[in-house]
C-alpha positions as CSV (number, residue, x, y, z in Angstrom):
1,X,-44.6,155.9,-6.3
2,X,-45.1,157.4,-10.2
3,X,-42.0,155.4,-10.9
4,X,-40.9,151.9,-9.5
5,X,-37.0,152.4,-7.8
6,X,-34.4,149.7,-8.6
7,X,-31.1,149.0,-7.1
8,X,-28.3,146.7,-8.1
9,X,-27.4,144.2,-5.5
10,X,-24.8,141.7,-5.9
11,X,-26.7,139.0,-3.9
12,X,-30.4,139.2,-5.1
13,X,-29.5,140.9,-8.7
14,X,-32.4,144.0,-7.9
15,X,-33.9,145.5,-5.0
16,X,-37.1,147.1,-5.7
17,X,-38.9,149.8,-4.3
18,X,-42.3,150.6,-5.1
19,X,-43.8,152.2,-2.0
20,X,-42.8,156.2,-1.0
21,X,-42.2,155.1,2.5
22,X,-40.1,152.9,2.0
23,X,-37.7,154.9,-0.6
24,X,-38.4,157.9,2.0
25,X,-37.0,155.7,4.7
26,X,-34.4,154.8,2.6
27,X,-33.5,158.5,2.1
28,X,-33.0,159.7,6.0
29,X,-29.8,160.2,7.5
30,X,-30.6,157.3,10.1
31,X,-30.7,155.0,7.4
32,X,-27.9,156.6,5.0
33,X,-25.7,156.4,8.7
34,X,-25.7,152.0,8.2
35,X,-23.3,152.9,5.0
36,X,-20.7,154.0,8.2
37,X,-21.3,150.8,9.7
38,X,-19.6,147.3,8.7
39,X,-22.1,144.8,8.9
40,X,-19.1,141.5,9.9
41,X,-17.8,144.3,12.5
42,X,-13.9,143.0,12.7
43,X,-13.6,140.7,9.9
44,X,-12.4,142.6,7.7
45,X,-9.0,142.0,9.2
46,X,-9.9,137.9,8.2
47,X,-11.9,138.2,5.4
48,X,-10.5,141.1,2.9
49,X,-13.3,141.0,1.1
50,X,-15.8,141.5,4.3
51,X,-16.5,145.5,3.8
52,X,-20.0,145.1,3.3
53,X,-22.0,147.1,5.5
54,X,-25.3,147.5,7.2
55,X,-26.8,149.2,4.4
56,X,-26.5,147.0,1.6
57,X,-28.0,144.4,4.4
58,X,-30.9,145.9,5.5
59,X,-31.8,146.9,1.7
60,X,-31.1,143.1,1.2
61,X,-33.6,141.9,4.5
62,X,-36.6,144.3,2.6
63,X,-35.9,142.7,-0.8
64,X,-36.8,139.2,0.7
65,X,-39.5,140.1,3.1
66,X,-41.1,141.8,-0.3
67,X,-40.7,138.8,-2.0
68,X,-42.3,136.7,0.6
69,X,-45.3,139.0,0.9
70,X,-45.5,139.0,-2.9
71,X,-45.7,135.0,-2.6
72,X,-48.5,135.3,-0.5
73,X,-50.3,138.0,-2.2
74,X,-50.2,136.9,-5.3
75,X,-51.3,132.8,-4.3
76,X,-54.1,134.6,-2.1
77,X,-53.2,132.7,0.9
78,X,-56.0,133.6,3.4
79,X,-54.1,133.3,6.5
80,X,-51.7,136.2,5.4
81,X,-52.7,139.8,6.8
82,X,-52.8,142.0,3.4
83,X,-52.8,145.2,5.8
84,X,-49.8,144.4,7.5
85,X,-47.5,144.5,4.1
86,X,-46.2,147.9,4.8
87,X,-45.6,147.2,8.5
88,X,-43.2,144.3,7.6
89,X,-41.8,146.0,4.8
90,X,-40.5,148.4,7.8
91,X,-39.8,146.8,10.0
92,X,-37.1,144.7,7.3
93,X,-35.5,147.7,6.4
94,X,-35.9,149.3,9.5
95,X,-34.1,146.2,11.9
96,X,-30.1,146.7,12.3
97,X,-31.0,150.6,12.7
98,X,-29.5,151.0,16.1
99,X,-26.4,149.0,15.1
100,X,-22.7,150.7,16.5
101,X,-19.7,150.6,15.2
102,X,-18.4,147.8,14.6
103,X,-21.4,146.2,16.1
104,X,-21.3,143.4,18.9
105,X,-17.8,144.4,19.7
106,X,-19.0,148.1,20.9
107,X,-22.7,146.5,22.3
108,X,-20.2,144.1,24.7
109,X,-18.2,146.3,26.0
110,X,-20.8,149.4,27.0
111,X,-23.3,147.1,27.6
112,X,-25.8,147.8,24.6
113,X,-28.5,146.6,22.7
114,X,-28.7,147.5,19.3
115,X,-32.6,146.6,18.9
116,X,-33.2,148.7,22.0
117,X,-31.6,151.4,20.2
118,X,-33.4,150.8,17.1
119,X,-36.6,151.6,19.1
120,X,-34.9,154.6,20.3
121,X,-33.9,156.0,16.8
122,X,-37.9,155.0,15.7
123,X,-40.0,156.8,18.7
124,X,-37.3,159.7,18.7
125,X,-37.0,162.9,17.4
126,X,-35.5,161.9,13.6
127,X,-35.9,161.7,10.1
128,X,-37.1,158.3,10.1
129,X,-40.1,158.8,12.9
130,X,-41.1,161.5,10.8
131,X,-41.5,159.6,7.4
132,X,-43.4,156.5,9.2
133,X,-45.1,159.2,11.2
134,X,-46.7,160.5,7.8
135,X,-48.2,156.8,7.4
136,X,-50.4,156.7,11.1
137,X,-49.1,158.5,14.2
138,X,-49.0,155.1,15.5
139,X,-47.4,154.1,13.3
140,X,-43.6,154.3,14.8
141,X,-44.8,152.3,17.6
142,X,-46.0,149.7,15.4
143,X,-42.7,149.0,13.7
144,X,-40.9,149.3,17.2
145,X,-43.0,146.1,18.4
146,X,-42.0,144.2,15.6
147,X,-38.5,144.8,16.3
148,X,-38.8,144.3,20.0
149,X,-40.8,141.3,19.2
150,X,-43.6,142.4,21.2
151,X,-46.3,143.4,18.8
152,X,-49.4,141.0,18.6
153,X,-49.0,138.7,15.5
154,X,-46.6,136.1,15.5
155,X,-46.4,136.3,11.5
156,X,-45.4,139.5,11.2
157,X,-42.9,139.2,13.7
158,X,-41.5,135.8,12.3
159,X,-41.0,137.6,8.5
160,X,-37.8,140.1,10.5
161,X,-37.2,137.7,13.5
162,X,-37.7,134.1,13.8
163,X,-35.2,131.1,12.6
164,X,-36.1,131.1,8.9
165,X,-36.3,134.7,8.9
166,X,-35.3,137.4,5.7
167,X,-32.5,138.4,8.3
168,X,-30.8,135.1,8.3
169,X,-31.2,134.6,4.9
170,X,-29.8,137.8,3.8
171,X,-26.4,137.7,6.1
172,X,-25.8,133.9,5.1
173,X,-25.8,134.7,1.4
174,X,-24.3,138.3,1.7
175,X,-21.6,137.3,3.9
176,X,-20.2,134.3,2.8
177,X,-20.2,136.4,-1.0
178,X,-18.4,139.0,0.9
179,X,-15.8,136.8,2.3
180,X,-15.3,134.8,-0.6
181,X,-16.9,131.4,0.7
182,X,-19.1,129.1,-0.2
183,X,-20.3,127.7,3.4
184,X,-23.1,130.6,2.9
185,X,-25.2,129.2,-0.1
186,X,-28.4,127.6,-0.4
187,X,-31.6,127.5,-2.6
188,X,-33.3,130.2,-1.0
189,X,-36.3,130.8,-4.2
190,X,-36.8,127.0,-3.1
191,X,-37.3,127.9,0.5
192,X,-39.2,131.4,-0.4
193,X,-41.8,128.9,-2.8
194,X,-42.6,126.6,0.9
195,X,-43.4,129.3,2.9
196,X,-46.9,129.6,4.1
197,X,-49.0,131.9,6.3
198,X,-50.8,129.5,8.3
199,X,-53.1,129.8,11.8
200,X,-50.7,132.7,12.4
201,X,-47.6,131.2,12.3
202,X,-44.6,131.0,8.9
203,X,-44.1,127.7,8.0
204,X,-42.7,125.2,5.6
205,X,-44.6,122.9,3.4
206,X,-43.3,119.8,4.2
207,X,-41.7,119.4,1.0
208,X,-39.1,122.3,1.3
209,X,-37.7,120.4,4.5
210,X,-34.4,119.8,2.7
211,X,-34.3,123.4,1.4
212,X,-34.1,124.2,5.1
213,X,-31.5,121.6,6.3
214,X,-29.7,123.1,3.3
215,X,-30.1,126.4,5.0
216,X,-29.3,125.1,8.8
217,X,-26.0,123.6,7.2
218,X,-24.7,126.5,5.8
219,X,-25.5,128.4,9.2
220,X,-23.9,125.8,11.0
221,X,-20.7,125.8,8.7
222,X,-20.7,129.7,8.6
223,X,-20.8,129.7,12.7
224,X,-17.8,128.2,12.9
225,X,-15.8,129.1,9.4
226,X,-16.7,132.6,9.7
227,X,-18.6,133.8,12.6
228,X,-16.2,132.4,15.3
229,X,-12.9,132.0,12.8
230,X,-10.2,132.6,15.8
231,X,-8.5,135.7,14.1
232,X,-11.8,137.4,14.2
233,X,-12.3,137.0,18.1
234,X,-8.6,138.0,18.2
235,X,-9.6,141.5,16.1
236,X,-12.8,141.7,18.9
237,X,-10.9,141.4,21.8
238,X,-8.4,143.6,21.4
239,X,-10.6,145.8,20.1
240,X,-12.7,145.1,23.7
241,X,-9.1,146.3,25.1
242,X,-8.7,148.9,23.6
243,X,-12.4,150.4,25.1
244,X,-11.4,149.2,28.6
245,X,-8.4,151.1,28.9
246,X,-10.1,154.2,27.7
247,X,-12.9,153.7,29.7
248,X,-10.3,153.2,33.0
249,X,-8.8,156.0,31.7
250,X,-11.3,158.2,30.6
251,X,-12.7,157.5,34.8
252,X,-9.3,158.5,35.7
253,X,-9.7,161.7,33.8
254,X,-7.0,161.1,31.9
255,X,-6.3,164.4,29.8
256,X,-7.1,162.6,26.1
257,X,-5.4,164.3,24.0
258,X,-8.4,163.7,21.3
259,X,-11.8,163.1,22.9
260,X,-14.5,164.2,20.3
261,X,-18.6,164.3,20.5
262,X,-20.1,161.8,21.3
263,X,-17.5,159.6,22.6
264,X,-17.8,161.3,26.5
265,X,-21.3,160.5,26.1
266,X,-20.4,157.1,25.6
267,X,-18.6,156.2,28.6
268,X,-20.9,158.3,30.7
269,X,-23.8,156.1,29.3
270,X,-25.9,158.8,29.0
271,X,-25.8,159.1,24.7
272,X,-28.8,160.8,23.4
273,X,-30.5,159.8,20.2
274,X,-28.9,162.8,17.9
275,X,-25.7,161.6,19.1
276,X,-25.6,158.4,18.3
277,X,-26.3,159.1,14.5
278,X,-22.5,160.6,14.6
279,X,-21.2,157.6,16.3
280,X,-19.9,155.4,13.2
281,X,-17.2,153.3,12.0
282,X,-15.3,156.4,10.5
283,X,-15.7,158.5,14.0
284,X,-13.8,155.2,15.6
285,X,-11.2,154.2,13.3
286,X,-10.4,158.2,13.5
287,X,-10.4,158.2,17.5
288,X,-7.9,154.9,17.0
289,X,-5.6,156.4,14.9
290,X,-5.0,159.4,17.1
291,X,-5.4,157.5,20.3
292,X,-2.5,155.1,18.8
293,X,-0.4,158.1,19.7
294,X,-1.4,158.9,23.4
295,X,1.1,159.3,26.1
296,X,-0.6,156.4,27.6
297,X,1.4,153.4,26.7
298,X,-1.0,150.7,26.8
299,X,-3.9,152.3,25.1
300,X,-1.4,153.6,22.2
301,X,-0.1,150.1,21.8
302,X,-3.6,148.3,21.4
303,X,-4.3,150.5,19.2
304,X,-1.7,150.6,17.0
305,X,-1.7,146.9,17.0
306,X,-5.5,147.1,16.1
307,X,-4.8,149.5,13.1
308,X,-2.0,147.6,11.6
309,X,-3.6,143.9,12.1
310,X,-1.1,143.5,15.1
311,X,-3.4,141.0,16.5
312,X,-2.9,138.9,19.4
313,X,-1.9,135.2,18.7
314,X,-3.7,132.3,20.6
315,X,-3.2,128.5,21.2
316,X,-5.8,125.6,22.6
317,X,-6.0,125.7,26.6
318,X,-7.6,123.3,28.7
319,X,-8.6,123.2,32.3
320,X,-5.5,122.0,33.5
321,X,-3.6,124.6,32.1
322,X,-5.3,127.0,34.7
323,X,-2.3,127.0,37.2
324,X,0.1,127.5,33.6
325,X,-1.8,130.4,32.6
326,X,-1.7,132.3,36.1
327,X,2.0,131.5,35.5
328,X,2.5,133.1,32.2
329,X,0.1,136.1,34.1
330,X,2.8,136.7,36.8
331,X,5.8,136.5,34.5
332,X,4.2,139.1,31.9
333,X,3.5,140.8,34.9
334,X,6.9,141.7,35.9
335,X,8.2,142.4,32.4
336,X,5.6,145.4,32.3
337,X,3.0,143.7,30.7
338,X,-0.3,144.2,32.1
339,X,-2.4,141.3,32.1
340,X,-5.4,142.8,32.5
341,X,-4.8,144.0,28.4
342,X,-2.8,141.5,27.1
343,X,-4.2,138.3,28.6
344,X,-7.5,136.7,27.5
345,X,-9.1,133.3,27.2
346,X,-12.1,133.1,25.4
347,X,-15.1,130.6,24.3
348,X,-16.9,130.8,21.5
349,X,-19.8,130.6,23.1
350,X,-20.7,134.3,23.6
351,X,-21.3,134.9,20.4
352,X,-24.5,136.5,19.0
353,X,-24.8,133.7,16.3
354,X,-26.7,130.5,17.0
355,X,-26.8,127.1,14.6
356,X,-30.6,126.3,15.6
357,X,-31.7,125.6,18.8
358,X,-35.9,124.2,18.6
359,X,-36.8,125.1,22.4
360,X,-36.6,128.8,22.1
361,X,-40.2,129.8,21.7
362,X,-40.4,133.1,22.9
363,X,-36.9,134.2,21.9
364,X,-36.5,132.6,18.3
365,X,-39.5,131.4,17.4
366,X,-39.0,127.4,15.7
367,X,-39.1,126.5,12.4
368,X,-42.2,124.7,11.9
369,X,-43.2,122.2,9.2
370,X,-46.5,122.0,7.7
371,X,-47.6,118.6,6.8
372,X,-50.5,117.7,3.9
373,X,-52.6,116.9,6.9
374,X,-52.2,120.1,7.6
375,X,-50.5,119.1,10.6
376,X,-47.8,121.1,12.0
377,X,-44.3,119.3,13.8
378,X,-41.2,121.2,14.6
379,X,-38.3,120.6,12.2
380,X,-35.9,118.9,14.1
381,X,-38.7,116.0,15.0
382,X,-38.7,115.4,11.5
383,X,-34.8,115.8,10.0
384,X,-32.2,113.9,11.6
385,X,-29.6,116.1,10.0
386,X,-31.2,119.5,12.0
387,X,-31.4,117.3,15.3
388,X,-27.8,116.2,15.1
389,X,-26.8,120.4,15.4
390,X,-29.7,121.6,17.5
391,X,-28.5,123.6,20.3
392,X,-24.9,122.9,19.2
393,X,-21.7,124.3,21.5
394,X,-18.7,123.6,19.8
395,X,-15.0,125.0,19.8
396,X,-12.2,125.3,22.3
397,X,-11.0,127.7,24.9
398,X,-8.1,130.0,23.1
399,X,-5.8,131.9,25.2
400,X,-5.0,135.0,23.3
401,X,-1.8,137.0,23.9
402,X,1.4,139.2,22.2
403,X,2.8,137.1,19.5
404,X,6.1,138.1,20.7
405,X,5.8,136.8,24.3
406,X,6.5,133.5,21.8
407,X,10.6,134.6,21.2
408,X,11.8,135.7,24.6
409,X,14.2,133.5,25.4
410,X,14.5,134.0,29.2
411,X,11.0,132.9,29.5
412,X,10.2,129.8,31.7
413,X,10.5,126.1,30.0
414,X,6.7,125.9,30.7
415,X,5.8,128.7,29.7
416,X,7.4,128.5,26.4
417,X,5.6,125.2,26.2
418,X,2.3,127.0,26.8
419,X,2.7,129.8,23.9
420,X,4.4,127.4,21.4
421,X,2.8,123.9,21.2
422,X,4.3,123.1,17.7
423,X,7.8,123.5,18.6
């Protein structure tokens, strides 16, 4: 470009954008639709702070992949492709595309995947296939098989998608300034200095290992302090609620009395590519607010509990509480409340965030060290500390339910038990 573009960013101080594409990219509606989309979904209603959204994230994912490649470019590493600089550049901006509202909340409960329609949003009739378009005609199928991880060099792949990608990076130290904690920090220029190209794979000079416990840590604290924090799920699952009884409803043909484009697409499955652009976080909270006054009882209660942070409480269940719980089904039963909505236990298992696990080759490729033998080992061989939460499955089951199922009084002894533990 004549001129080099600059934005302020509250995590890496300046974005910058030297290359047309990119800042054309940058200027489609696709891309200006991630501004609509929250990038911690629901935890806004736990974390105040957490408004931050897709766009400031994806600019944040190009800023270090362009760092990374300026690393190499300028130390002349010879394993590192110089033709593939505007591929990854992309592809980083280009990743959380297809994201819904508010993101793995909506994917769970229609059954979607937000990198399949990220490729759908690339090879289709938009904005953003015609500026990469202007680079190669192959050019939007390039950038597809980075994101669906099937294009042929690892490298480029492992820069947007691996386990010491600019992707994890970014969300760590965007969302933990977002939400006010510090679980999120780590020395990232350290870890951005030990990264090599080499035999077509990213790796870690040896010496950075720490740097990247560092970084595992702070995953591993944000997984649990943020990721899976219990008011959160409680926010998600109503919200997953909420979509079932519209879908059941919406089946039923159930005379909505607000139903706007796209939504019908969305429960017949059959959304197209220019319809999805309009499906945001602005579209939803609107369809909420006037569903929250439906003639349908249980979908206008969810949702006027979702609006006004209403949320479901929850308490520690084990095994043997199964009978207990099928109990406390029955008896919410017969008041009118319909388990099917107001019920739910839930694992933390489920979740779309992982600590580290070392065997998933394919999936997530490993975080490989790079010895001055020129050796290469896989990280948790070396560091205790990354062994000790490899593969890690913490938390408890959480039964989830109406906070004020905890004050009727005519409720069974055991039952009362079951929703109040500290009394």
């Amino acid at each position: 470009m004549k001129e080099e573009k600059v934005f302020k960013d509250p995590v890496h101080k300046y974005i910058y954008v030297q290359d047309k594409t990119i800042w054309d990219l940058i200027n489609t509606k696709e891309f200006q639709r991630l501004r609509r989309i929250r990038q911690l979904g629901t935890s806004y209603l736990t974390f105040h702070g957490a408004e931050h959204s897709r766009f400031s994230h994806s600019l944040g994912v190009y800023e270090i992949t362009r760092k990374i490649i300026s690393l190499f470019e300028r130390n002349r590493y010879p394993d590192w492709p110089r033709d593939e600089r505007l591929l990854c550049l992309c592809a980083a901006l280009l990743h959380d595309l297809g994201h819904g509202p508010f993101s793995h909340s909506i994917e769970k409960a229609f059954s979607m995947n937000h990198e399949e329609w990220t490729c759908r949003i690339l090879l289709g009739n938009t904005e953003i296939n015609e500026v990469l378009r202007q680079v190669d005609s192959r050019f939007p199928d390039q950038v597809a098989a980075v994101i669906n991880k099937s294009y042929t060099k690892e490298i480029v792949i492992s820069l947007v998608s691996s386990q010491l990608d600019a992707d994890r990076m970014d969300y760590l130290l965007r969302d933990a300034y977002y939400t006010g904690v510090n679980y999120g920090t780590f020395d990232i220029e350290r870890i951005l200095r030990m990264l090599r190209p080499y035999k077509g794979h990213l790796v870690i000079k040896e010496s950075g290992m720490h740097a990247v416990e560092d970084y595992l840590m702070s995953r591993y604290q944000m997984y649990w302090q943020i990721y899976f924090h219990p008011v959160t799920r409680s926010a998600e699952i109503l919200l997953d609620k909420i979509l079932m009884r519209a879908k059941r409803l919406f089946e039923d043909r159930y005379p909505f009395r607000f139903m706007p484009k796209p939504i019908p697409s969305l429960f017949e499955k059959n959304i197209s590519v220019n319809e999805y652009y309009y499906l945001d976080e602005a579209l939803m909270q609107t369809v909420l607010m006037y569903w929250s006054e439906e003639n349908d009882e249980v979908l206008s209660d969810l949702c006027s509990r979702f609006l006004n942070r209403h949320l479901f409480k929850y308490v520690s269940v084990k095994k043997e509480d199964e009978e207990l719980i099928e109990e406390l089904k029955n008896w919410m039963g017969k008041l009118g409340w319909s388990p099917d909505y107001y019920v739910e236990i839930d694992f933390p298992q489920d979740m779309p965030y992982d600590v580290y696990l070392p065997g998933e080759m394919e999936e997530n490729l490993p975080i490989l060290l790079l010895d001055e033998h020129k050796g290469l080992s896989e990280i948790s061989t070396r560091s205790d500390i990354v062994r000790s939460i490899s593969g890690i499955r913490r938390g408890q089951n959480q039964l989830y339910f109406p906070g004020e199922l905890r004050s009727f009084k005519e409720a069974p002894e055991s039952i009362r038990r079951l929703l109040n533990p500290d009394r």
